[in-house]
C-alpha positions as CSV (number, residue, x, y, z in Angstrom):
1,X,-27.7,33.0,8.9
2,X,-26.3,33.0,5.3
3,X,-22.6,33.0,6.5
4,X,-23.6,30.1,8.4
5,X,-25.2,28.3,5.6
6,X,-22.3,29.0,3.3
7,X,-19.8,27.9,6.1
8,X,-21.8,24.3,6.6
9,X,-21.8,23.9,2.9
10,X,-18.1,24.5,2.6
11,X,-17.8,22.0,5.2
12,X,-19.6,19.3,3.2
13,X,-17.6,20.1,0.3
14,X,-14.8,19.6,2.3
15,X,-15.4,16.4,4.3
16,X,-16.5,15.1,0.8
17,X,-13.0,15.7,-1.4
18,X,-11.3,14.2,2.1
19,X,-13.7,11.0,1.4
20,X,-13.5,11.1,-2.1
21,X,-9.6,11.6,-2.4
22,X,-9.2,8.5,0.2
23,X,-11.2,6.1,-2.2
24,X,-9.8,7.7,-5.3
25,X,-6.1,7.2,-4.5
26,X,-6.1,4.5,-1.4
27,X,-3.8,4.5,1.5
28,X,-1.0,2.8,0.3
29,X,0.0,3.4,-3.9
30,X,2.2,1.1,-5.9
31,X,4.8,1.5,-8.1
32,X,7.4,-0.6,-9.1
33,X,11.1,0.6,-10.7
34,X,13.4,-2.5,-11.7
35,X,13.4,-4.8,-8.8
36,X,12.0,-2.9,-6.4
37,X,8.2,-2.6,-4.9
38,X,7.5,0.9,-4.0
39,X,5.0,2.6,-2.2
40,X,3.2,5.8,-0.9
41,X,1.5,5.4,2.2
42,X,-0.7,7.7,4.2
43,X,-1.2,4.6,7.4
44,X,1.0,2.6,9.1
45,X,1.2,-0.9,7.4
46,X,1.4,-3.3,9.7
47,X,1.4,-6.6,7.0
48,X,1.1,-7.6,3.2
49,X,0.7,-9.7,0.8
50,X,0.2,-10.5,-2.8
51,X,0.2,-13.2,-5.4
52,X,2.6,-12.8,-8.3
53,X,2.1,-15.1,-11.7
54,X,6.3,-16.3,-10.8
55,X,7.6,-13.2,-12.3
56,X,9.7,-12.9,-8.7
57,X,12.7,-15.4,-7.3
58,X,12.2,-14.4,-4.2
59,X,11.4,-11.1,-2.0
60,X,13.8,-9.8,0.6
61,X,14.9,-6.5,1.8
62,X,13.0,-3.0,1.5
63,X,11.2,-1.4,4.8
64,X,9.5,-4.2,5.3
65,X,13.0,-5.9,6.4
66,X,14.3,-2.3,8.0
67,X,11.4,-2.4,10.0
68,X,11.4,-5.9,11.4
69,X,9.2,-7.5,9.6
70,X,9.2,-11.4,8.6
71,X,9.2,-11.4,4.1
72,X,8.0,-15.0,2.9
73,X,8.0,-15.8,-1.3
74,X,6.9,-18.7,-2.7
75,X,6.9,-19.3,-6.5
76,X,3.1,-17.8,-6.4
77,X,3.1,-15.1,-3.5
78,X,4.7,-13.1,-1.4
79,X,3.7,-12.4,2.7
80,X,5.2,-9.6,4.7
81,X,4.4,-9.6,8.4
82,X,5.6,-8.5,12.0
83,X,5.8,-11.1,15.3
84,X,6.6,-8.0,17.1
85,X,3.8,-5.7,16.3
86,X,6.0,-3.1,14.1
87,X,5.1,-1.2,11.4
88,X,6.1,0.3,8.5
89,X,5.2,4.0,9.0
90,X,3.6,6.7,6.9
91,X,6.0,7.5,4.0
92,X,7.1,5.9,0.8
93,X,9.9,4.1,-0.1
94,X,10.6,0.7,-1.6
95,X,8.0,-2.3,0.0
96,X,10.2,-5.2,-0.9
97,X,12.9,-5.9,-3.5
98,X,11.5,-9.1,-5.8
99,X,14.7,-10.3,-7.1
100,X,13.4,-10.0,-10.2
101,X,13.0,-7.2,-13.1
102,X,10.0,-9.2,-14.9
103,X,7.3,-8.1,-12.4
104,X,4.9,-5.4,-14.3
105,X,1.3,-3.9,-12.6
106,X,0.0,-7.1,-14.4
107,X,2.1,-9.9,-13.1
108,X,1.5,-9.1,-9.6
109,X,-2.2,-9.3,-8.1
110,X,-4.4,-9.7,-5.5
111,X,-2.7,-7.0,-2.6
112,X,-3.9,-7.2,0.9
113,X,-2.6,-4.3,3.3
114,X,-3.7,-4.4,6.5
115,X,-3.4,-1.3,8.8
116,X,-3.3,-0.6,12.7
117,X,-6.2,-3.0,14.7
118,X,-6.2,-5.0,11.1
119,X,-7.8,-2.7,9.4
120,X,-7.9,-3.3,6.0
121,X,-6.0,-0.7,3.7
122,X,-7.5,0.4,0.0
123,X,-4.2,0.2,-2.6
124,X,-3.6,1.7,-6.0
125,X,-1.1,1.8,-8.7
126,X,0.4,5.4,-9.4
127,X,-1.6,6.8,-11.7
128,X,-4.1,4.1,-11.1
129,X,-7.8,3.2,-9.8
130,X,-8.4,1.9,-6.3
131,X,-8.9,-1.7,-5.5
């Protein structure tokens, strides 16, 4: 009976760092190096988008364009998206390149990911807290 016990209670602890660790890092972490958007993802993203205060001339390239997807900027945001239903897998690499190197955690806001079934995905910076 006490193995038991102990046994459930390392369950709990263990379902509960799971949990924790998913709000405490999010399913898709930021970073960005120059030009380039990257990320960290532990889902499929399956569309983006964020606003930006017009630190960026324009976003092209990345996975996002390897893996088929449609990238939109405008002089406020930027839109990432799939007509096709693909995905950008489970990995990390760079999101999108902003044509710009004046883009900082600050100047860019506002992130939607959205995951299989549109399912929306929690994000973080590296280093960072959840939003």
């Amino acid at each position: 009976m006490i193995n038991r016990a102990i046994n459930l209670k390392n369950l709990v602890l263990i379902i509960s760092c799971v949990i924790y660790s998913g709000f405490l890092f999010g399913d898709v972490i930021l970073s960005i190096d120059g030009s380039n958007l990257n990320y960290e993802t532990s889902e499929d993203i399956y569309g983006f988008q964020f606003n930006h205060d017009g630190c960026a001339d324009g976003a092209s390239g990345g996975d996002a364009m390897a893996n088929g997807f449609t990238v939109s900027a405008s002089s406020s945001a930027v839109l990432g998206f799939s007509l096709t239903g693909s995905f950008i897998p489970v990995g990390s690499g760079t999101l999108v390149d902003l044509w710009s190197e004046q883009c900082t955690e600050s100047t860019l806001t506002e992130f939607v990911f959205s995951g299989a079934d549109g399912v929306l995905l929690d994000y973080a910076w590296a280093q960072g807290e959840p939003e």
